[in-house]
N, C-alpha and C positions, 0 to 999 in steps of 0.2 A: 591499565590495559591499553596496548597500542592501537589504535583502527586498523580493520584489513582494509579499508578505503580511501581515497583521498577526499572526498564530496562529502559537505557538511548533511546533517538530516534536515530535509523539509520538513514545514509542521503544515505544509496542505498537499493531498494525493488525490490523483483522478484514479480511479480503482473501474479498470474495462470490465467490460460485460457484452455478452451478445447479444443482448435483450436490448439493446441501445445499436442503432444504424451507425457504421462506421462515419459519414459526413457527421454527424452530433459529435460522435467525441471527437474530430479531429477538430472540429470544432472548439470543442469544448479545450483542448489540450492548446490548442490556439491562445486561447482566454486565460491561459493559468497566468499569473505574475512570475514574470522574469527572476530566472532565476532564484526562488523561492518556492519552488513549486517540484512535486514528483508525480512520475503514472507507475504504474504499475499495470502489465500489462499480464491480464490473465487467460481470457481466451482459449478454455480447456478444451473446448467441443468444435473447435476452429480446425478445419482440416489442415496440418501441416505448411503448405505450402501458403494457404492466404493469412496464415497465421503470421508465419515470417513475413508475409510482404507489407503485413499491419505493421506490426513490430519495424521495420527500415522505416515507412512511411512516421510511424511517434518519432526514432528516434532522428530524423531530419527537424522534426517540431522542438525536442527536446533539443537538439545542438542550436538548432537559430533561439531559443528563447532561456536559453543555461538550465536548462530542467533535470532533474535525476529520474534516470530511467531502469527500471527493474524488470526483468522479466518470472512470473511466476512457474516455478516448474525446480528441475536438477540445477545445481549450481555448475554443473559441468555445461552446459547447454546456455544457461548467460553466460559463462565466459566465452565459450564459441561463438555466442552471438552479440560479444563484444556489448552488453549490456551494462550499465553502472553498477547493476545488483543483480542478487535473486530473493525472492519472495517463496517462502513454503517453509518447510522442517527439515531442508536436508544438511545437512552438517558436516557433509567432505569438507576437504581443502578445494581450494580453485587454483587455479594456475597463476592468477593475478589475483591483486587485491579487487575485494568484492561487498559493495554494501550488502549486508543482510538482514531481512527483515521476517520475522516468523508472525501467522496469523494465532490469537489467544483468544479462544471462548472457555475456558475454564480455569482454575486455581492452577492443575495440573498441568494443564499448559503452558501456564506461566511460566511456572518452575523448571521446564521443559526447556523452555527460549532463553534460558540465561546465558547462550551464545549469541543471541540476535541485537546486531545496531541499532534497532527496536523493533517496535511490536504493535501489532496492530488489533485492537481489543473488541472485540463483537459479539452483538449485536447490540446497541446501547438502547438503542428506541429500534420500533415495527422497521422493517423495511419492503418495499417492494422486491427486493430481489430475492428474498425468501421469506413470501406470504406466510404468516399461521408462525412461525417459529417461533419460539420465547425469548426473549427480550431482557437484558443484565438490569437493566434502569441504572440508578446511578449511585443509588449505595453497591449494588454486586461489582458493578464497575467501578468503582473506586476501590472496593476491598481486592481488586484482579490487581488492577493498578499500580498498589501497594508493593505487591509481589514481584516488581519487573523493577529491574536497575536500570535498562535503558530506557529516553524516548519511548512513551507511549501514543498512540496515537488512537480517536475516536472512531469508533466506523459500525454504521447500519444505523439507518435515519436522522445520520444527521446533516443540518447545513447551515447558511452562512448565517445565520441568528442564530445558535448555537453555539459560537465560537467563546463569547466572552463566559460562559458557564463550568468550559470543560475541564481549564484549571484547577478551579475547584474540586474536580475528583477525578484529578491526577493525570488529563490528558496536557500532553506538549501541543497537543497536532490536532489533524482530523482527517481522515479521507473520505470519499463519496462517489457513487456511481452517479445517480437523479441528483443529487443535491449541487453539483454541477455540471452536468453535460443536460437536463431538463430546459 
């Protein structure tokens, strides 16, 4: 299969949240490792306007430090906003090539992303950003894992002492809201 991309896959993501102060992640997006590193910027309850002007502000952090920058939402909408990617389930064409990365909490989902550059698998452990929710652990997530031809990547409570575990069940990657912007 040929990439619609040209930018390799990061195997670490700052994954936004509004539950976290903009100075923390710009911060935090500051801290990623050069060029080896992605955000993903999701921001759903962001009103429009300071959504976008978050989004310029990442992606000035992402050009000075080589970062892959995705924006979560239509794939029509990162390409207008000249983003690296789009993150979520939509499955048009873009106008340019465009990384894509689809979120996977179930089998069915999996199966679902077999167009995504990869995939990002949750909830592995508890997370704060959705208290009480049930949790894959690491046999379900590996049996998900199984299921996806691209990059996989960790996500929901994990962090940077979790890294040397996740190969073992089948992650490339990991991303993280708290486990780096905290």
């Amino acid at each position: 299969m040929r990439p619609r991309h040209r930018k390799s896959v990061p195997t670490l993501w700052l994954m936004t949240d509004e539950r976290v102060p903009d100075a923390a992640l710009l911060a935090a997006a500051a801290r990623l490792p050069k060029g080896r590193a992605g955000i993903i910027l999701r921001h759903y309850r962001t009103a429009p306007v300071e959504r976008r002007a978050l989004f310029e502000t990442l992606r000035q952090i992402a050009r000075r430090r080589r970062l892959t920058l995705l924006l979560a939402g239509s794939v029509r909408e990162a390409a207008a906003w000249r983003a690296d990617g789009a993150h979520g389930r939509d499955r048009r064409r873009a106008a340019r090539p465009l990384l894509r990365s689809a979120p996977v909490h179930t089998p069915r989902e999996a199966l679902a992303a077999r167009s995504a550059d990869l995939c990002f698998v949750s909830p592995l452990f508890p997370t704060r950003s959705h208290p009480g929710a049930p949790t894959l652990g690491r046999a379900r997530f590996a049996a998900i894992a199984r299921l996806i031809d691209a990059p996989v990547m960790a996500l929901g409570g994990v962090r940077p002492a979790h890294r040397h575990m996740l190969s073992g069940i089948g992650a490339a990657g990991w991303g993280a809201i708290d486990g780096l912007s905290a």
